[in-house]
C-alpha positions as CSV (number, residue, x, y, z in Angstrom):
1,X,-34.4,16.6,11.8
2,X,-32.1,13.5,10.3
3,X,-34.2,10.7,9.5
4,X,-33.7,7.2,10.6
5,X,-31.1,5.5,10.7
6,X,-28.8,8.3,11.0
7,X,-30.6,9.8,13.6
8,X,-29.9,6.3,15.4
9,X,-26.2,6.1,14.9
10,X,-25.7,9.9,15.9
11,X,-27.3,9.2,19.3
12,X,-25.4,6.2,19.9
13,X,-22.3,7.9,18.7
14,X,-22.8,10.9,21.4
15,X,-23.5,8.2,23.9
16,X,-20.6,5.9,23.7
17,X,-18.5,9.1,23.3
18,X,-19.7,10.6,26.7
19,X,-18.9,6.5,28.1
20,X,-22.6,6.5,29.4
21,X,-24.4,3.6,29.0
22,X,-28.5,3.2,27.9
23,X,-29.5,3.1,31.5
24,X,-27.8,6.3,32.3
25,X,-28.7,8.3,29.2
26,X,-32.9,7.7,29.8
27,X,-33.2,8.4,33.1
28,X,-37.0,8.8,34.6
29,X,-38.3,9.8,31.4
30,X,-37.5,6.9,28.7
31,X,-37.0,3.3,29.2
32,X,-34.0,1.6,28.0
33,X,-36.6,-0.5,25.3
34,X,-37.5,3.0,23.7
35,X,-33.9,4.3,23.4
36,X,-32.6,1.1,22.2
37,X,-35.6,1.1,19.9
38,X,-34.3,4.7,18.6
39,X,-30.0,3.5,18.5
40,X,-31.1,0.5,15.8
41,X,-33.2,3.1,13.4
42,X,-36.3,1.3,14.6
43,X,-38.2,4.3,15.6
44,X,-39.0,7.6,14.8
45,X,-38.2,10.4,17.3
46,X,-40.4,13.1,18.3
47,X,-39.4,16.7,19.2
48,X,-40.1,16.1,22.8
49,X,-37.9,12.7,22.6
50,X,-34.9,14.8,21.2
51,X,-35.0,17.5,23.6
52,X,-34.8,15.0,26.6
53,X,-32.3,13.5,24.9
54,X,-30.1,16.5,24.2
55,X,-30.7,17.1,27.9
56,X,-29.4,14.0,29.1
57,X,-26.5,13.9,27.5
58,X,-25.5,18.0,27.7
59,X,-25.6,18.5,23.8
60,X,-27.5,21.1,22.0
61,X,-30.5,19.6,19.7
62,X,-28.7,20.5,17.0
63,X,-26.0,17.4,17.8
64,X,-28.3,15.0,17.6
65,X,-30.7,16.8,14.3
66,X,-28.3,18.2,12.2
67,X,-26.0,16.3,9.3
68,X,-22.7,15.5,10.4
69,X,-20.0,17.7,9.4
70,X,-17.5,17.7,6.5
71,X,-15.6,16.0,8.6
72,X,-16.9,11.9,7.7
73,X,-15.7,9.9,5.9
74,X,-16.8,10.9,2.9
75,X,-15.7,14.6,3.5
76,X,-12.2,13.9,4.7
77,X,-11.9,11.6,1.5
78,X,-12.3,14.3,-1.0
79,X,-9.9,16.3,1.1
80,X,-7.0,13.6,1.0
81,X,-7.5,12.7,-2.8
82,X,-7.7,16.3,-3.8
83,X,-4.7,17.2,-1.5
84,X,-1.9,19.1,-2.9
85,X,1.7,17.1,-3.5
86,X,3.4,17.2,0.5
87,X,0.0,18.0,2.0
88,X,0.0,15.1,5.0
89,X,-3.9,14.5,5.4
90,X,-3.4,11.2,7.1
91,X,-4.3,12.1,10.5
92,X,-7.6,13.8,9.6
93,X,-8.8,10.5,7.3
94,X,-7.9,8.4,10.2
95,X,-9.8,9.8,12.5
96,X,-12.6,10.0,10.3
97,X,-12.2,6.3,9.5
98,X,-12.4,5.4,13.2
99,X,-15.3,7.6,13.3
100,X,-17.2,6.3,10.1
101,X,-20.3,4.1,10.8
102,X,-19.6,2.1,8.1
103,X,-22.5,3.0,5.6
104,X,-20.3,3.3,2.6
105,X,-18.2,0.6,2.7
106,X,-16.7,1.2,-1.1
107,X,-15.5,4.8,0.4
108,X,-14.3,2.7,3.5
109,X,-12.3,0.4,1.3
110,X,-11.0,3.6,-0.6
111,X,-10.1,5.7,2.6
112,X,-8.0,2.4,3.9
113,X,-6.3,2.0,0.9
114,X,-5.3,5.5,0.9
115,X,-4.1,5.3,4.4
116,X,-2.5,2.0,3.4
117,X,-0.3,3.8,1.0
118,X,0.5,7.0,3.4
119,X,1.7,4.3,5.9
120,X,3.7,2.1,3.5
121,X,5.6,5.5,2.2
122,X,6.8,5.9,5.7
123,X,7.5,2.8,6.5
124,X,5.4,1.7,8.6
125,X,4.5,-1.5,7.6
126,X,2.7,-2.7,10.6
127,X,0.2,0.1,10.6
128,X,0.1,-0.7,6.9
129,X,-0.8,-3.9,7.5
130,X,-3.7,-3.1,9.9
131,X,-5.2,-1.0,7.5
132,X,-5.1,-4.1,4.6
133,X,-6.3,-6.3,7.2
134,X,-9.5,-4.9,6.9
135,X,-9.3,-3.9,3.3
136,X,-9.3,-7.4,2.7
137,X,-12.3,-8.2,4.9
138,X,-14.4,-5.0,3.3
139,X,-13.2,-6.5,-0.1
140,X,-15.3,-9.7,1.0
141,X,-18.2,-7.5,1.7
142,X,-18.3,-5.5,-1.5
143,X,-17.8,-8.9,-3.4
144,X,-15.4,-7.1,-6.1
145,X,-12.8,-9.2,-7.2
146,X,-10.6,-6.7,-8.4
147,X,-10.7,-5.0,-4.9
148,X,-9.8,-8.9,-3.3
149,X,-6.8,-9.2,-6.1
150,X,-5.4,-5.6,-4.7
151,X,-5.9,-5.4,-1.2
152,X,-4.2,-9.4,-1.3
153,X,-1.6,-8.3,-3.4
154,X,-0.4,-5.3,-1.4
155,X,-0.7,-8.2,2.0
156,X,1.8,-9.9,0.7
157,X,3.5,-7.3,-0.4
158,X,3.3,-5.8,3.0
159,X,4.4,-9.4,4.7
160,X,7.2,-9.7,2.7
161,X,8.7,-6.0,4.0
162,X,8.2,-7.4,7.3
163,X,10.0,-10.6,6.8
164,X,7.2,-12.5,6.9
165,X,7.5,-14.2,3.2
166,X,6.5,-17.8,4.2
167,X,2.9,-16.0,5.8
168,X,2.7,-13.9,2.5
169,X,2.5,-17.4,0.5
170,X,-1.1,-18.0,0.7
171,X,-2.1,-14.2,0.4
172,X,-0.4,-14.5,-2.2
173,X,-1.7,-18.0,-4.1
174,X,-5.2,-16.2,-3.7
175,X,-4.7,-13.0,-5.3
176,X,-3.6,-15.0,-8.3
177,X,-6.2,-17.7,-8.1
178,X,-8.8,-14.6,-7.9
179,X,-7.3,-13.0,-10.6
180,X,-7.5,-15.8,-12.7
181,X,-10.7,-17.2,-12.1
182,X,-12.1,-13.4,-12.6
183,X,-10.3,-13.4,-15.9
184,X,-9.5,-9.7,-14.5
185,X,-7.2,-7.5,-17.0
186,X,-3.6,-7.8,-17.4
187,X,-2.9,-5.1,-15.2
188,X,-4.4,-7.1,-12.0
189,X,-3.6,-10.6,-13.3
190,X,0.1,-9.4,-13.8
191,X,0.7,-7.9,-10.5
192,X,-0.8,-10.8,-8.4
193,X,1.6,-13.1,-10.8
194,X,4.3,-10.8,-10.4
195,X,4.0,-11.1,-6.6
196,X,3.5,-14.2,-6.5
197,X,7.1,-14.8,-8.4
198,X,8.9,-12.9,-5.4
199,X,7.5,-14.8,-2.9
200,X,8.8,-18.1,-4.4
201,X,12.2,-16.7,-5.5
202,X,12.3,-15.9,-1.6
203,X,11.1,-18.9,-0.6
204,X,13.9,-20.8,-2.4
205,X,11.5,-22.3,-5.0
206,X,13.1,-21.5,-8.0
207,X,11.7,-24.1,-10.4
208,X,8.3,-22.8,-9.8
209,X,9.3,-19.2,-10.0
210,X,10.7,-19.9,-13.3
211,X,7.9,-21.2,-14.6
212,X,5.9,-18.7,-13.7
213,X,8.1,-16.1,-15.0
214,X,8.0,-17.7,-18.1
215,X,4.2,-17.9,-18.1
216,X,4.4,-14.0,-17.8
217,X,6.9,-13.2,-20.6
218,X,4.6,-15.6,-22.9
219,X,0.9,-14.5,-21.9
220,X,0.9,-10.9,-20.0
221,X,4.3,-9.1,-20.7
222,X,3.8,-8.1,-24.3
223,X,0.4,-6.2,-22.7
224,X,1.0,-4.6,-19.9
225,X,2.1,-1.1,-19.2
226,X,5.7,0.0,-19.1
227,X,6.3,0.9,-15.2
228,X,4.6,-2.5,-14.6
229,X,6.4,-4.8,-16.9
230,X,9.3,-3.3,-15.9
231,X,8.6,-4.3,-12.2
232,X,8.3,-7.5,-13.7
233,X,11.0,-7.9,-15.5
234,X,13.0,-6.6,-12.4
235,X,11.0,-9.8,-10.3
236,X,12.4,-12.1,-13.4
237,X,15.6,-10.8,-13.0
238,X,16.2,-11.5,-9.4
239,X,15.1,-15.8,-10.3
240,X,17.3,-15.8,-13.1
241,X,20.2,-14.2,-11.2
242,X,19.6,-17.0,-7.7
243,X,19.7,-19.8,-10.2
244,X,22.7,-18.5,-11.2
245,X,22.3,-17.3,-15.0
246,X,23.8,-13.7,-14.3
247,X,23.6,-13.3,-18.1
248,X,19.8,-13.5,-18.6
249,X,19.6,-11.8,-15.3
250,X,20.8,-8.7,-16.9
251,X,19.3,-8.9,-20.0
252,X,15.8,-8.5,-18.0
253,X,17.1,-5.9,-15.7
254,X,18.4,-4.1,-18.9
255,X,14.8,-4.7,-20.8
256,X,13.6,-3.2,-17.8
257,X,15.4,-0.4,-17.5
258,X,14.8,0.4,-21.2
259,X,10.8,0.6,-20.4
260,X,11.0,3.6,-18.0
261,X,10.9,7.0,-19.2
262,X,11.8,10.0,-16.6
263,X,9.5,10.4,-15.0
264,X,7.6,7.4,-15.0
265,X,8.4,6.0,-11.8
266,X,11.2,7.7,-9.7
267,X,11.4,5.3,-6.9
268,X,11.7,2.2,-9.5
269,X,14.0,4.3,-11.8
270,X,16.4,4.3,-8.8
271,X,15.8,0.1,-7.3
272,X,16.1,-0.7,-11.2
273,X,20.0,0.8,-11.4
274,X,21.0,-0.7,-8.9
275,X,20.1,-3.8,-9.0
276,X,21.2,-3.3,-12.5
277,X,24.8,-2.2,-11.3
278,X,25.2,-5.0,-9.0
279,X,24.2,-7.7,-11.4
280,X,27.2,-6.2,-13.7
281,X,29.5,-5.9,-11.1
282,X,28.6,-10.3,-10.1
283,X,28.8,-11.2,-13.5
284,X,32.0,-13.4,-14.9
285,X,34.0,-11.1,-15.9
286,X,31.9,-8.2,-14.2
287,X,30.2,-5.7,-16.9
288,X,32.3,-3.2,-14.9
289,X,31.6,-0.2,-17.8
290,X,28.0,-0.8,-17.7
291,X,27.9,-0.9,-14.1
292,X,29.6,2.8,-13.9
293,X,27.3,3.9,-16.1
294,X,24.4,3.0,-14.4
295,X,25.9,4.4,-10.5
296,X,26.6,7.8,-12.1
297,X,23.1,7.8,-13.1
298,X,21.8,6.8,-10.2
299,X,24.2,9.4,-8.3
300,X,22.4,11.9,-10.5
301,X,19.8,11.3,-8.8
302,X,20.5,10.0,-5.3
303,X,22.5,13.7,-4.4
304,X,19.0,15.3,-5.0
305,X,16.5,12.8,-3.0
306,X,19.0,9.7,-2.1
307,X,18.1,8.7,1.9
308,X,20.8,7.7,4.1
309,X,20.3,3.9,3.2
310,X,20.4,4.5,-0.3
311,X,23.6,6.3,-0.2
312,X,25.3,4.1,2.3
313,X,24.4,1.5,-0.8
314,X,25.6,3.7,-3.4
315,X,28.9,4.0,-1.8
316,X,29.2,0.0,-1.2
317,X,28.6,-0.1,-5.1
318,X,31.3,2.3,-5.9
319,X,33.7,0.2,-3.8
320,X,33.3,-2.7,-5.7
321,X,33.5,-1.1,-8.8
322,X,36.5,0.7,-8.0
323,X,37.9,-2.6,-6.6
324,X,36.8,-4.3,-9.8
325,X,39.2,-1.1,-12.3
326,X,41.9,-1.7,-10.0
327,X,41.5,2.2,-8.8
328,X,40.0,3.9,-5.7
329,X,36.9,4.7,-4.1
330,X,37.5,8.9,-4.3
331,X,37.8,8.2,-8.6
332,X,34.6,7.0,-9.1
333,X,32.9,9.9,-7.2
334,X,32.4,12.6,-4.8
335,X,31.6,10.9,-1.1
336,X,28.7,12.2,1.1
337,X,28.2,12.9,4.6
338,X,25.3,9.6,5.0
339,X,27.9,7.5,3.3
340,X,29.9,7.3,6.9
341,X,29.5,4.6,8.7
Protein backbone atom coordinates (compact mmCIF):
# COMPACT_ATOMS: atom_id res chain seq x y z
CA UNK A 1 0.00 0.00 0.00
CA UNK A 2 1.69 3.60 -0.82
CA UNK A 3 2.34 5.35 2.29
CA UNK A 4 1.43 8.88 3.05
CA UNK A 5 1.52 11.41 1.31
CA UNK A 6 1.42 9.74 -1.89
CA UNK A 7 -1.41 7.76 -0.98
CA UNK A 8 -3.02 11.32 -0.45
CA UNK A 9 -2.22 12.93 -3.75
CA UNK A 10 -3.23 9.66 -5.68
CA UNK A 11 -6.76 9.89 -4.18
CA UNK A 12 -7.14 13.37 -4.85
CA UNK A 13 -5.79 12.90 -8.24
CA UNK A 14 -8.51 10.09 -9.17
CA UNK A 15 -11.01 12.47 -7.62
CA UNK A 16 -10.57 15.67 -9.42
CA UNK A 17 -10.07 13.58 -12.56
CA UNK A 18 -13.56 11.87 -12.24
CA UNK A 19 -14.85 15.98 -11.52
CA UNK A 20 -16.44 14.63 -8.19
CA UNK A 21 -16.14 16.67 -5.43
CA UNK A 22 -15.34 15.32 -1.42
CA UNK A 23 -19.06 15.24 -0.70
CA UNK A 24 -19.72 12.96 -3.59
CA UNK A 25 -16.75 10.62 -3.24
CA UNK A 26 -17.68 9.65 0.77
CA UNK A 27 -21.05 9.04 0.52
CA UNK A 28 -22.84 7.31 3.79
CA UNK A 29 -19.78 5.72 4.83
CA UNK A 30 -16.96 8.51 5.44
CA UNK A 31 -17.34 12.04 6.28
CA UNK A 32 -15.87 14.73 4.32
CA UNK A 33 -13.38 15.53 7.68
CA UNK A 34 -11.87 11.93 7.26
CA UNK A 35 -11.38 12.05 3.43
CA UNK A 36 -10.01 15.50 3.58
CA UNK A 37 -7.98 14.14 6.51
CA UNK A 38 -6.60 11.29 4.02
CA UNK A 39 -6.09 13.99 0.55
CA UNK A 40 -3.44 16.26 2.92
CA UNK A 41 -1.28 12.98 4.01
CA UNK A 42 -2.75 13.51 7.45
CA UNK A 43 -3.96 9.98 7.99
CA UNK A 44 -3.26 6.66 7.47
CA UNK A 45 -5.74 4.52 5.52
CA UNK A 46 -6.98 1.22 6.37
CA UNK A 47 -7.79 -1.67 4.03
CA UNK A 48 -11.43 -1.27 4.66
CA UNK A 49 -11.03 2.76 4.00
CA UNK A 50 -9.37 1.89 0.54
CA UNK A 51 -11.84 -0.50 -0.59
CA UNK A 52 -14.74 1.99 -0.04
CA UNK A 53 -12.89 4.26 -1.71
CA UNK A 54 -11.99 2.27 -4.78
CA UNK A 55 -15.74 1.68 -4.70
CA UNK A 56 -16.77 5.10 -4.81
CA UNK A 57 -15.01 6.22 -7.34
CA UNK A 58 -15.13 2.82 -9.82
CA UNK A 59 -11.23 2.13 -9.72
CA UNK A 60 -9.70 -1.05 -8.79
CA UNK A 61 -7.59 -0.96 -5.28
CA UNK A 62 -4.79 -1.20 -7.14
CA UNK A 63 -5.28 2.75 -8.45
CA UNK A 64 -5.32 4.07 -5.37
CA UNK A 65 -2.22 1.37 -3.69
CA UNK A 66 0.00 0.80 -6.27
CA UNK A 67 3.12 3.33 -7.46
CA UNK A 68 2.33 5.37 -10.30
CA UNK A 69 3.50 4.38 -13.50
CA UNK A 70 6.66 5.19 -15.59
CA UNK A 71 4.70 7.59 -16.83
CA UNK A 72 5.57 10.76 -14.01
CA UNK A 73 7.54 13.02 -14.19
CA UNK A 74 10.36 11.52 -13.34
CA UNK A 75 9.83 8.59 -15.82
CA UNK A 76 8.98 10.61 -18.90
CA UNK A 77 12.18 12.64 -18.03
CA UNK A 78 14.56 9.93 -18.51
CA UNK A 79 12.64 9.13 -21.68
CA UNK A 80 13.03 12.68 -23.27
CA UNK A 81 16.78 13.19 -22.19
CA UNK A 82 17.74 9.71 -23.33
CA UNK A 83 15.68 10.11 -26.64
CA UNK A 84 17.30 9.34 -29.82
CA UNK A 85 18.26 12.57 -32.38
CA UNK A 86 14.40 13.36 -34.22
CA UNK A 87 12.58 11.39 -31.54
CA UNK A 88 9.65 14.20 -30.61
CA UNK A 89 8.91 13.22 -26.80
CA UNK A 90 7.38 16.55 -26.17
CA UNK A 91 3.86 15.54 -25.92
CA UNK A 92 4.48 12.65 -23.39
CA UNK A 93 6.67 15.19 -20.86
CA UNK A 94 3.90 17.61 -21.16
CA UNK A 95 1.43 15.71 -20.03
CA UNK A 96 3.38 14.32 -17.39
CA UNK A 97 4.32 17.87 -16.26
CA UNK A 98 0.62 18.75 -16.04
CA UNK A 99 0.27 15.64 -14.16
CA UNK A 100 3.26 15.97 -11.77
CA UNK A 101 2.36 16.82 -8.14
CA UNK A 102 5.17 18.86 -7.80
CA UNK A 103 7.33 16.73 -5.26
CA UNK A 104 10.59 17.23 -7.21
CA UNK A 105 10.65 20.49 -8.08
CA UNK A 106 14.57 20.35 -9.39
CA UNK A 107 13.14 17.53 -12.00
CA UNK A 108 10.18 20.10 -12.51
CA UNK A 109 12.58 22.86 -13.40
CA UNK A 110 14.55 20.30 -15.63
CA UNK A 111 11.32 18.90 -17.50
CA UNK A 112 10.33 22.82 -18.24
CA UNK A 113 13.40 23.64 -19.43
CA UNK A 114 13.46 20.78 -21.72
CA UNK A 115 10.08 21.65 -22.96
CA UNK A 116 11.21 25.18 -23.11
CA UNK A 117 13.78 24.33 -25.67
CA UNK A 118 11.43 21.81 -27.84
CA UNK A 119 9.05 24.81 -28.05
CA UNK A 120 11.65 27.52 -28.88
CA UNK A 121 13.02 25.10 -31.85
CA UNK A 122 9.67 25.31 -33.36
CA UNK A 123 8.96 28.49 -32.82
CA UNK A 124 6.73 28.77 -30.65
CA UNK A 125 7.74 31.38 -28.54
CA UNK A 126 4.59 31.95 -26.60
CA UNK A 127 4.32 28.37 -25.42
CA UNK A 128 7.99 28.89 -24.77
CA UNK A 129 7.45 31.52 -22.75
CA UNK A 130 4.81 29.76 -20.49
CA UNK A 131 7.04 27.22 -19.78
CA UNK A 132 9.90 29.96 -18.42
CA UNK A 133 7.31 31.62 -16.66
CA UNK A 134 7.26 29.15 -14.30
CA UNK A 135 10.85 28.07 -14.65
CA UNK A 136 11.55 31.23 -13.19
CA UNK A 137 9.12 31.01 -10.30
CA UNK A 138 10.46 27.15 -9.51
CA UNK A 139 14.03 28.85 -9.74
CA UNK A 140 12.81 30.96 -6.65
CA UNK A 141 11.81 27.86 -4.90
CA UNK A 142 14.98 25.91 -5.34
CA UNK A 143 16.90 29.11 -4.38
CA UNK A 144 19.80 28.25 -7.05
CA UNK A 145 21.18 31.10 -8.59
CA UNK A 146 22.53 29.60 -11.49
CA UNK A 147 18.92 28.19 -12.29
CA UNK A 148 17.48 32.13 -11.72
CA UNK A 149 20.57 33.44 -14.19
CA UNK A 150 19.16 30.70 -16.96
CA UNK A 151 15.66 30.55 -16.80
CA UNK A 152 15.95 34.89 -16.80
CA UNK A 153 18.26 34.74 -19.52
CA UNK A 154 16.33 32.53 -21.93
CA UNK A 155 12.95 35.25 -20.76
CA UNK A 156 14.50 37.78 -22.32
CA UNK A 157 15.69 35.93 -24.81
CA UNK A 158 12.24 34.65 -25.47
CA UNK A 159 10.74 38.42 -25.16
CA UNK A 160 12.91 39.69 -27.48
CA UNK A 161 11.76 36.92 -30.37
CA UNK A 162 8.42 38.24 -29.64
CA UNK A 163 9.15 41.82 -30.00
CA UNK A 164 8.87 42.55 -26.74
CA UNK A 165 12.54 43.98 -26.11
CA UNK A 166 11.55 46.95 -23.82
CA UNK A 167 9.64 44.07 -21.32
CA UNK A 168 12.82 41.90 -21.77
CA UNK A 169 14.91 44.90 -20.11
CA UNK A 170 14.39 44.11 -16.53
CA UNK A 171 14.52 40.24 -17.05
CA UNK A 172 17.26 40.99 -18.27
CA UNK A 173 19.13 43.61 -15.67
CA UNK A 174 18.43 40.62 -13.16
CA UNK A 175 20.01 37.78 -14.75
CA UNK A 176 23.13 39.92 -14.80
CA UNK A 177 22.73 41.45 -11.36
CA UNK A 178 22.30 37.58 -10.11
CA UNK A 179 25.10 36.51 -11.94
CA UNK A 180 27.23 38.98 -10.52
CA UNK A 181 26.35 39.09 -7.10
CA UNK A 182 26.66 34.97 -7.28
CA UNK A 183 30.09 35.53 -8.66
CA UNK A 184 28.72 32.52 -10.88
CA UNK A 185 31.38 31.23 -13.67
CA UNK A 186 32.08 32.86 -16.92
CA UNK A 187 29.92 30.76 -18.73
CA UNK A 188 26.62 32.19 -16.74
CA UNK A 189 28.01 35.63 -16.12
CA UNK A 190 28.79 35.94 -19.96
CA UNK A 191 25.54 34.87 -21.26
CA UNK A 192 23.40 37.13 -18.98
CA UNK A 193 25.99 40.10 -20.09
CA UNK A 194 25.77 38.99 -23.52
CA UNK A 195 21.98 39.29 -23.35
CA UNK A 196 21.91 42.01 -21.76
CA UNK A 197 24.08 43.88 -24.62
CA UNK A 198 21.23 42.94 -27.29
CA UNK A 199 18.62 44.28 -25.43
CA UNK A 200 20.29 47.75 -25.25
CA UNK A 201 21.63 47.66 -28.80
CA UNK A 202 17.76 47.17 -29.56
CA UNK A 203 16.71 49.55 -27.27
CA UNK A 204 18.77 52.25 -29.04
CA UNK A 205 21.21 52.60 -26.10
CA UNK A 206 24.30 52.37 -27.59
CA UNK A 207 26.68 54.11 -25.18
CA UNK A 208 25.77 51.62 -22.55
CA UNK A 209 25.94 48.65 -24.90
CA UNK A 210 29.35 49.68 -25.70
CA UNK A 211 30.47 49.81 -22.50
CA UNK A 212 29.33 46.70 -21.74
CA UNK A 213 30.79 45.07 -24.60
CA UNK A 214 33.90 46.38 -23.66
CA UNK A 215 33.56 45.12 -20.16
CA UNK A 216 33.25 41.67 -21.85
CA UNK A 217 36.23 41.70 -24.20
CA UNK A 218 38.36 42.90 -21.03
CA UNK A 219 37.01 40.52 -18.09
CA UNK A 220 35.09 37.29 -19.63
CA UNK A 221 36.04 36.95 -23.44
CA UNK A 222 39.60 35.67 -23.10
CA UNK A 223 37.61 32.71 -20.82
CA UNK A 224 34.88 31.49 -22.16
CA UNK A 225 34.22 28.77 -24.60
CA UNK A 226 34.43 29.12 -28.33
CA UNK A 227 30.51 28.78 -29.50
CA UNK A 228 29.81 31.24 -26.66
CA UNK A 229 32.34 33.92 -27.30
CA UNK A 230 31.53 33.72 -30.60
CA UNK A 231 27.85 34.56 -29.81
CA UNK A 232 29.35 37.34 -28.15
CA UNK A 233 31.33 38.63 -30.37
CA UNK A 234 28.49 38.39 -32.97
CA UNK A 235 26.21 40.65 -30.09
CA UNK A 236 29.45 43.14 -30.20
CA UNK A 237 29.30 43.17 -33.72
CA UNK A 238 25.83 44.25 -34.26
CA UNK A 239 26.70 47.79 -31.50
CA UNK A 240 29.66 48.50 -33.35
CA UNK A 241 27.93 48.14 -36.74
CA UNK A 242 24.47 50.73 -35.39
CA UNK A 243 27.01 53.19 -34.19
CA UNK A 244 28.25 53.12 -37.35
CA UNK A 245 32.03 51.65 -37.19
CA UNK A 246 31.31 48.95 -40.07
CA UNK A 247 35.11 48.28 -39.75
CA UNK A 248 35.28 47.04 -36.08
CA UNK A 249 31.98 45.58 -36.83
CA UNK A 250 33.63 43.07 -39.01
CA UNK A 251 36.55 42.54 -37.33
CA UNK A 252 34.29 40.95 -34.43
CA UNK A 253 32.01 39.15 -36.80
CA UNK A 254 35.35 37.81 -38.42
CA UNK A 255 36.90 36.91 -34.74
CA UNK A 256 33.76 35.18 -34.42
CA UNK A 257 33.66 33.33 -37.20
CA UNK A 258 37.26 32.16 -36.65
CA UNK A 259 36.10 30.46 -33.17
CA UNK A 260 33.72 27.92 -34.67
CA UNK A 261 34.76 24.67 -35.84
CA UNK A 262 32.26 22.35 -37.93
CA UNK A 263 30.49 21.15 -36.09
CA UNK A 264 30.29 23.26 -33.16
CA UNK A 265 27.25 25.02 -33.66
CA UNK A 266 25.40 24.60 -36.99
CA UNK A 267 22.67 26.97 -36.48
CA UNK A 268 25.25 29.88 -35.35
CA UNK A 269 27.74 28.70 -38.09
CA UNK A 270 24.96 29.80 -40.56
CA UNK A 271 23.50 33.48 -38.46
CA UNK A 272 27.42 34.15 -38.15
CA UNK A 273 27.87 34.24 -42.35
CA UNK A 274 25.47 36.10 -42.85
CA UNK A 275 25.58 38.60 -40.79
CA UNK A 276 29.15 38.38 -41.76
CA UNK A 277 28.23 38.84 -45.58
CA UNK A 278 26.03 41.72 -45.06
CA UNK A 279 28.36 43.70 -42.92
CA UNK A 280 30.87 43.31 -46.09
CA UNK A 281 28.51 44.10 -48.52
CA UNK A 282 27.54 47.87 -46.06
CA UNK A 283 30.96 48.58 -45.60
CA UNK A 284 32.64 51.81 -47.69
CA UNK A 285 33.71 50.35 -50.32
CA UNK A 286 31.88 46.99 -49.62
CA UNK A 287 34.37 43.86 -48.78
CA UNK A 288 32.53 42.48 -51.91
CA UNK A 289 35.26 39.26 -52.16
CA UNK A 290 34.83 38.49 -48.59
CA UNK A 291 31.25 38.73 -48.79
CA UNK A 292 31.20 35.94 -51.79
CA UNK A 293 33.15 33.95 -49.89
CA UNK A 294 31.21 33.80 -47.04
CA UNK A 295 27.46 33.25 -49.19
CA UNK A 296 29.05 30.27 -51.00
CA UNK A 297 29.71 28.87 -47.78
CA UNK A 298 26.80 29.48 -46.37
CA UNK A 299 25.05 28.09 -49.74
CA UNK A 300 26.97 24.93 -48.86
CA UNK A 301 25.12 24.61 -46.40
CA UNK A 302 21.73 26.21 -46.72
CA UNK A 303 20.92 23.66 -50.05
CA UNK A 304 21.14 20.81 -47.44
CA UNK A 305 19.01 22.24 -44.37
CA UNK A 306 18.41 26.08 -45.54
CA UNK A 307 14.35 26.89 -44.57
CA UNK A 308 12.37 28.93 -46.81
CA UNK A 309 13.37 32.21 -44.82
CA UNK A 310 16.82 31.47 -44.90
CA UNK A 311 16.99 31.06 -48.57
CA UNK A 312 14.68 33.86 -49.42
CA UNK A 313 17.74 35.76 -47.38
CA UNK A 314 20.36 34.06 -49.17
CA UNK A 315 19.01 35.13 -52.42
CA UNK A 316 18.49 39.03 -51.20
CA UNK A 317 22.40 38.67 -50.33
CA UNK A 318 23.37 37.42 -53.75
CA UNK A 319 21.43 40.37 -55.26
CA UNK A 320 23.36 42.81 -53.58
CA UNK A 321 26.51 41.26 -54.21
CA UNK A 322 25.94 40.81 -57.69
CA UNK A 323 24.66 44.48 -57.78
CA UNK A 324 27.82 45.43 -55.93
CA UNK A 325 30.41 43.31 -59.22
CA UNK A 326 28.40 44.98 -61.58
CA UNK A 327 27.11 41.28 -62.86
CA UNK A 328 23.80 39.29 -62.37
CA UNK A 329 21.99 37.47 -59.92
CA UNK A 330 22.14 33.85 -62.05
CA UNK A 331 26.49 34.36 -61.78
CA UNK A 332 26.73 34.22 -58.27
CA UNK A 333 24.65 30.99 -58.05
CA UNK A 334 22.13 28.43 -58.77
CA UNK A 335 18.49 29.89 -57.64
CA UNK A 336 15.94 27.68 -55.61
CA UNK A 337 12.47 27.01 -55.64
CA UNK A 338 11.89 28.94 -51.77
CA UNK A 339 13.81 31.79 -53.27
CA UNK A 340 10.34 32.86 -55.22
CA UNK A 341 8.57 35.32 -53.94
Amino acid sequence: MLEQPHFGRQLRKLRTERGLSQVAVVGEGMSTGHLSRLESGERRPTARVVGYLARQLGVEESALTQPRSPDCLSGALAVAASAPAGTDSAEALLRAVRDDEHEDPAGRWQALWLLGRISNSHGDYEQERGHLLELIELSEVIAAPELRVRSHVQYARCLCALGQTPAAEPVAVTALTVARGARLPVADTMAALTVMIGVEAELGRLDAAEQHVGEMERDLLPDAAPPQAAEALWTAAVVSDRRGDHATAQSRLEAALALLRDGDDLTLWTRLRTAAATAALRMSPPRVEAAERWLNELAVVLEVIGTAPQLRELTALRARLAFHQGGSHEAIGPRHDADEP
